[in-house]
C-alpha positions as CSV (number, residue, x, y, z in Angstrom):
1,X,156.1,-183.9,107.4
2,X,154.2,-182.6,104.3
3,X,156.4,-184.3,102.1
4,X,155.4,-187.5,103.6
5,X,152.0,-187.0,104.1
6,X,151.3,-185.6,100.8
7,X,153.0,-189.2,99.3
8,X,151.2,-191.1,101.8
9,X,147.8,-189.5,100.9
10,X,149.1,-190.5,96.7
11,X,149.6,-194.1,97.6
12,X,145.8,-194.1,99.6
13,X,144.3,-192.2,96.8
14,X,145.9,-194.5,94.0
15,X,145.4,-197.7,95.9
16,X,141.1,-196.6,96.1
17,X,141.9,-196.8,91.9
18,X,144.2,-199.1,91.4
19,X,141.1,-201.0,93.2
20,X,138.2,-199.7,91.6
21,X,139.4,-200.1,88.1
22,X,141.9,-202.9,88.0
23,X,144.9,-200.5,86.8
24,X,148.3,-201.6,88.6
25,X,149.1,-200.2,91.7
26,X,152.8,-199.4,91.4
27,X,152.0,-197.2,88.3
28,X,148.8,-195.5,88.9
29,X,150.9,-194.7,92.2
30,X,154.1,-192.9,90.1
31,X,151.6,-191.4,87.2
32,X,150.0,-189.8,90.2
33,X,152.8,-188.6,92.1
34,X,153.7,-187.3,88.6
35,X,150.8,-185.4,88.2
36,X,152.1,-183.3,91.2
37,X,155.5,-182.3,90.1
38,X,154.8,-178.6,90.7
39,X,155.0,-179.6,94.4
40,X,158.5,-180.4,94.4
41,X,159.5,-177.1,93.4
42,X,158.4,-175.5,97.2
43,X,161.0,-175.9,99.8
44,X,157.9,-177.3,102.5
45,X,157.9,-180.5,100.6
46,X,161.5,-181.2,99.6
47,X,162.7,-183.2,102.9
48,X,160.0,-185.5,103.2
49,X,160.0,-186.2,99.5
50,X,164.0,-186.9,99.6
51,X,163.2,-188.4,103.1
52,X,160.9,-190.9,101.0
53,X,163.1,-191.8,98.1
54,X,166.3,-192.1,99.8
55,X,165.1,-193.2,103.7
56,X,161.8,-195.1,103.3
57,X,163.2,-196.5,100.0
58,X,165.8,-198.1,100.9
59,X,164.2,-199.8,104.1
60,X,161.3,-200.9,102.3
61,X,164.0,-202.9,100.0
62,X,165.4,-203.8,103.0
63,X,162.5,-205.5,104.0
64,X,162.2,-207.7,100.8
65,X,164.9,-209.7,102.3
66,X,161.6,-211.4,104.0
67,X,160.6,-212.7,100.3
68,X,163.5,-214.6,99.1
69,X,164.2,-218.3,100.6
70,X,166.5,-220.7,99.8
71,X,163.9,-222.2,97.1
72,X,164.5,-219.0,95.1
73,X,168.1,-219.5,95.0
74,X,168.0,-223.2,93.7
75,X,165.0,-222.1,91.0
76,X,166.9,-220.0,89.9
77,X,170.6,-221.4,89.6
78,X,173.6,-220.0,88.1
79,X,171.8,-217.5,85.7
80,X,171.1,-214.6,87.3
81,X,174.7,-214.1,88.6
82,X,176.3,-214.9,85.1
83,X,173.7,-212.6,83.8
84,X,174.8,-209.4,86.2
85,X,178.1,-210.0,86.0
86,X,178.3,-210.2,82.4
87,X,176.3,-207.5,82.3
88,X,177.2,-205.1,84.5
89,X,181.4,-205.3,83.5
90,X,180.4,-205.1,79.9
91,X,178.4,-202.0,80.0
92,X,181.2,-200.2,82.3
93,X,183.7,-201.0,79.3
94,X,181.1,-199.8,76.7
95,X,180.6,-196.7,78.7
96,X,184.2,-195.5,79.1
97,X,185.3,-197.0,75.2
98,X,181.1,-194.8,74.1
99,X,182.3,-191.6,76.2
100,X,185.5,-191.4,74.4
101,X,183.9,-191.6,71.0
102,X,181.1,-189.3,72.4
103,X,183.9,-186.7,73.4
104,X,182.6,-187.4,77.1
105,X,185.1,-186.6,80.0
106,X,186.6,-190.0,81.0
107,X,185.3,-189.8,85.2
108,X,182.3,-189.0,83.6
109,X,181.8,-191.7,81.4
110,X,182.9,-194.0,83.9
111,X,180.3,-192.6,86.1
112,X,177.8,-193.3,83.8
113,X,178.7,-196.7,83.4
114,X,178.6,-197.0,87.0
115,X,175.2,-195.6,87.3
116,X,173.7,-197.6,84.1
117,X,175.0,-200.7,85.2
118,X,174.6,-201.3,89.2
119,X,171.8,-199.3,90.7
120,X,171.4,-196.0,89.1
121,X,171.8,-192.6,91.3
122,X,173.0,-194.6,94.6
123,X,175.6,-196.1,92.5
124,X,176.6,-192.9,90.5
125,X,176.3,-190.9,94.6
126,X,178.4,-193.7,95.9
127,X,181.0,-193.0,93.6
128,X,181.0,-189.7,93.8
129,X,181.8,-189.8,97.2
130,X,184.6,-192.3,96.9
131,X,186.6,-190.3,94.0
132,X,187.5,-186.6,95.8
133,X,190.8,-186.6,93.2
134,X,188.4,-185.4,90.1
135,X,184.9,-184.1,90.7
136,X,182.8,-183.3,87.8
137,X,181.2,-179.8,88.1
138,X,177.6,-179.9,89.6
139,X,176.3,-179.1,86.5
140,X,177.3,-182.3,84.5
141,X,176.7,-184.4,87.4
142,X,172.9,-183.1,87.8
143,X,172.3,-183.6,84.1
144,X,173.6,-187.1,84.5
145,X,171.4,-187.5,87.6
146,X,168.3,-186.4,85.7
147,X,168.9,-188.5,82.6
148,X,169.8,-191.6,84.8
149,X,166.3,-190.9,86.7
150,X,164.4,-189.9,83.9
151,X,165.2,-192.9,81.7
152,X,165.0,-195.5,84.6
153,X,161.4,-194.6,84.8
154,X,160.3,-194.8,81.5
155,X,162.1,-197.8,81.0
156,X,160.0,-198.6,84.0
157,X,156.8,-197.7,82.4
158,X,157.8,-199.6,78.9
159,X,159.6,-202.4,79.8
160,X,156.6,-204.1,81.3
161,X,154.3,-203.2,78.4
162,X,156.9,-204.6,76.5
163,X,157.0,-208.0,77.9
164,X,153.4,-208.7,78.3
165,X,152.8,-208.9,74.8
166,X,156.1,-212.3,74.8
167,X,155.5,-215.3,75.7
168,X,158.1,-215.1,79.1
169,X,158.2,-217.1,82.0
170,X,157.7,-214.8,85.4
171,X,161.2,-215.7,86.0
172,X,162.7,-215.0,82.5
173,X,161.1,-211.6,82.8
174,X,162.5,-210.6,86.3
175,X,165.5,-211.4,85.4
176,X,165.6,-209.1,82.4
177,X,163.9,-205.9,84.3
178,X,166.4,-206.5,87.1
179,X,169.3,-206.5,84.6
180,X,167.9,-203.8,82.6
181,X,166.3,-201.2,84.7
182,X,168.6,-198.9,86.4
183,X,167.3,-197.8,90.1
184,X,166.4,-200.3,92.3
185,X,162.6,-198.6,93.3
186,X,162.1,-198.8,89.6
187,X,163.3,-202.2,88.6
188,X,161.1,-203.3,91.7
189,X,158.2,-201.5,90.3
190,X,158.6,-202.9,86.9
191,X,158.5,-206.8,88.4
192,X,155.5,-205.8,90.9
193,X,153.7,-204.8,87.3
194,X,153.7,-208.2,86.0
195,X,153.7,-210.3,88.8
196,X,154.8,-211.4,92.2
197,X,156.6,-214.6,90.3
198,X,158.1,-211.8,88.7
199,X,158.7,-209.1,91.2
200,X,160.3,-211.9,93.1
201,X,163.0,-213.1,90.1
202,X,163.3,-208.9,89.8
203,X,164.4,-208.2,93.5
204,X,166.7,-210.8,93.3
205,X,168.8,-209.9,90.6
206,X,169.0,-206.6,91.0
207,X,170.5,-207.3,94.5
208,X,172.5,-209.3,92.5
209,X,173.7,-206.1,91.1
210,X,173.8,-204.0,93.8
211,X,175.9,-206.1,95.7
212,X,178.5,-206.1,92.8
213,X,178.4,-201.9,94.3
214,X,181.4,-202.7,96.6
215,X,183.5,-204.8,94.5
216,X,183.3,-202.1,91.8
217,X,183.8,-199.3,93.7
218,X,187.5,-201.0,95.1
219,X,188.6,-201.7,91.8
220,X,187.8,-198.0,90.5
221,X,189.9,-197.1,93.9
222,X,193.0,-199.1,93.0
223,X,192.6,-198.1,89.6
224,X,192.0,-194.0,90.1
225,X,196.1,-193.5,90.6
226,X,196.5,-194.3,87.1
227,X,194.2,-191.9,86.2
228,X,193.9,-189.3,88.4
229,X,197.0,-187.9,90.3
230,X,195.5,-188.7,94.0
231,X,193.8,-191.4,95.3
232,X,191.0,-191.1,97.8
233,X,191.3,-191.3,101.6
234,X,187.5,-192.8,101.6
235,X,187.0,-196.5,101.3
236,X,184.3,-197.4,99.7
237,X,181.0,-199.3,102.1
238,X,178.8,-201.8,102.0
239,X,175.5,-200.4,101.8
240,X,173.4,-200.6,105.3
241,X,170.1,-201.7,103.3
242,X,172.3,-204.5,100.9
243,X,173.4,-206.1,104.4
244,X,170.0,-205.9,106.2
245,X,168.3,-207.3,102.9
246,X,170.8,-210.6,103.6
247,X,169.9,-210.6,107.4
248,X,166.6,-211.0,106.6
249,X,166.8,-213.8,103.9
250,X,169.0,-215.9,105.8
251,X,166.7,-215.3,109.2
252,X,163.7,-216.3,107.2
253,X,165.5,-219.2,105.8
254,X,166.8,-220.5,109.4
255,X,164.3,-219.7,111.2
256,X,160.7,-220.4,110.6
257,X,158.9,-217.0,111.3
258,X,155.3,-217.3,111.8
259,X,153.4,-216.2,108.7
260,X,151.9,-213.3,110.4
261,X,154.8,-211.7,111.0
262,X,156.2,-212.4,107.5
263,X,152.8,-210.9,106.0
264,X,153.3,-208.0,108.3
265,X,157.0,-207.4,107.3
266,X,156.0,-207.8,103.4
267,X,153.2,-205.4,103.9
268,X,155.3,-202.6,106.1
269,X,157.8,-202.9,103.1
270,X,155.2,-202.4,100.1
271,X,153.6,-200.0,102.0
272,X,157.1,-197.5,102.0
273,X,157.9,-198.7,99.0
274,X,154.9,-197.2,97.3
275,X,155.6,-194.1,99.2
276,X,159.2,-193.9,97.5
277,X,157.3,-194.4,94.4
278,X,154.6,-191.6,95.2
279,X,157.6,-189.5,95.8
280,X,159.7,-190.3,93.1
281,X,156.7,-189.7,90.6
282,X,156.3,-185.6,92.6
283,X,160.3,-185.3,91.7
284,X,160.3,-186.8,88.3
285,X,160.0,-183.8,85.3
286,X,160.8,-185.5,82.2
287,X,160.7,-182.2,80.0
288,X,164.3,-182.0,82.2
289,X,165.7,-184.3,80.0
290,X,165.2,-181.7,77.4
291,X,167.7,-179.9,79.2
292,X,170.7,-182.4,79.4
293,X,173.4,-182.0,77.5
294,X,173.5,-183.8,74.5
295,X,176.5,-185.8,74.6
296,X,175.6,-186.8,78.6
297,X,171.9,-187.8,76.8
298,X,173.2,-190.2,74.6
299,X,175.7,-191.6,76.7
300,X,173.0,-192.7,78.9
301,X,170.6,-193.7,76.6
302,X,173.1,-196.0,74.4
303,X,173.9,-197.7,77.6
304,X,170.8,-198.3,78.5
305,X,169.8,-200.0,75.1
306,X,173.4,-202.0,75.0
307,X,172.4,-203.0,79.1
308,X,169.0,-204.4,77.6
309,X,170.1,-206.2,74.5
310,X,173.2,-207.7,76.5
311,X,170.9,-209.1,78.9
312,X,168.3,-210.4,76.1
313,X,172.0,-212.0,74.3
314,X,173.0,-213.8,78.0
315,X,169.5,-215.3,78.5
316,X,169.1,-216.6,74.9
317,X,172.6,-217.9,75.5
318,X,172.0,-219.5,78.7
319,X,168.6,-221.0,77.7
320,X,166.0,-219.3,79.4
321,X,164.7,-216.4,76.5
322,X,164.8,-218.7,73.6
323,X,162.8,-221.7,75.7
324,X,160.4,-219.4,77.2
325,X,159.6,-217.8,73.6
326,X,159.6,-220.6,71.3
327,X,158.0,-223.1,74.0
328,X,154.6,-224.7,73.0
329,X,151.5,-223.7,74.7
């Protein structure tokens, strides 16, 4: 409980701000939570905070199932999925071929890669529990964890900045943050920043990604006896909020809900949302990333560079970048 009342009274307290002086409500809501890291550290708070950004988060995702019709999915064609997949393969392969250079153990690297390229800790978690044959010591997996998290959020803080200084279409722009930004909460955050054009095009493709999870996960499987000298008993799921995310889409898309009800769902969802957000930003300690070793450091980073200029390279290619810079007022 004081975990998630003390993110609930964050979101309240930046939303009065974010109201008064115009500043954006998903990061006035993280630079808050921020300012109250030295919470995290007492045991009282811990549950509700993890409670927040694992629970509520993923629910509140869930829930923007409710925001993407049919419409979206003819806007936005063939792109987005050439973009993830393209994408997310290629950085896997950069990871492992980066590690080796780097020195990196080779499960770590390809946990990395994993992480970078899919959907941040949940994908790097999900893996860990699928591959029992090799485990990393808790020490190089924590280090990964807080580089992962740690650079997802600033990206989530610059990114944004970035792109409202080019001359982007809402849709060019979501598409990049959902390619580029690791976690989902923060790729979500980074589209609600610009726009709700944008948040839209963001959640979309990063589902995109997220639902590549599963098919990764099965080839790592078959792939780990090669590797590793036993294979794992656990098969790899489908995660719960990636399936009730599709319910809602194709109910909304079948059904005609009445709008108060989809206004009520949208709402419920920002509003735990921003709680994951609240709670993220008591969590986050950048000066941890201080503490990673070096080699883990720069296997993250360099992925999260070659993620970004991969997806600037496939929307040029496909059109949408160059058009959306270069287009005449």
């Amino acid at each position: 409980m004081p975990g998630l009342l003390i993110s609930l009274t964050i979101v309240f307290a930046a939303h009065y701000l974010s109201s008064q002086h115009g500043s954006p409500l998903i990061l006035t809501t993280v630079l808050m939570g921020m300012a109250f890291n030295n919470l995290s550290a007492h045991n009282e708070f811990r549950p509700g905070l993890e409670y927040c950004t694992r629970s509520l988060l993923r629910v509140g995702v869930a829930l923007l199932g409710i925001r993407i019709t049919l419409e979206h999915i003819t806007e936005y064609g063939y792109q987005p999925l050439i973009l993830v997949m393209v994408c997310t393969s290629a950085t896997i392969g950069f990871s492992l071929v980066v590690g080796r250079w780097l020195g990196a153990d080779r499960f770590m690297a390809l946990l990395t890669g994993v992480a970078t390229a899919i959907c941040g800790v949940s994908a790097a978690m999900a893996l860990l529990a699928l591959q029992s044959a090799k485990r990393p010591s808790d020490h190089q997996v924590a280090g990964t964890l807080v580089a992962i998290t740690g650079i997802s959020t600033v990206t989530m803080l610059l990114y944004p900045a970035l792109l409202t200084h080019l001359n982007l279409s809402a849709e060019t722009a979501g598409q990049f943050l959902g390619t580029s930004i690791h976690d989902v909460a923060q790729a979500i955050g980074a589209g609600e920043m610009l726009s709700p054009q944008a948040a839209d095009a963001t959640i979309y493709t990063k589902m995109l990604r997220v639902s590549l999870l599963l098919p990764v996960l099965l080839l790592v499987n078959l792939a780990s006896s090669r590797y590793w000298s036993q294979s794992t008993s656990t098969a790899p799921r489908v995660p719960g909020f990636l399936i009730l995310f599709v319910l809602l889409m194709l109910l909304n898309n079948a059904v005609s809900l009445p709008a108060i009800v989809q206004a009520a769902i949208s709402s419920l969802s920002q509003c735990l949302l921003l709680m994951a957000m609240a709670a993220l930003g008591i969590r986050t300690n950048l000066l941890q990333l201080f503490s990673v070793d070096r080699r883990t450091l720069a296997l993250v980073l360099l992925n999260t560079v070659f993620i970004a200029l991969l997806a600037v390279a496939v929307l040029a290619t496909t059109g949408g970048l160059l058009s959306a810079v270069f287009r005449s007022d």
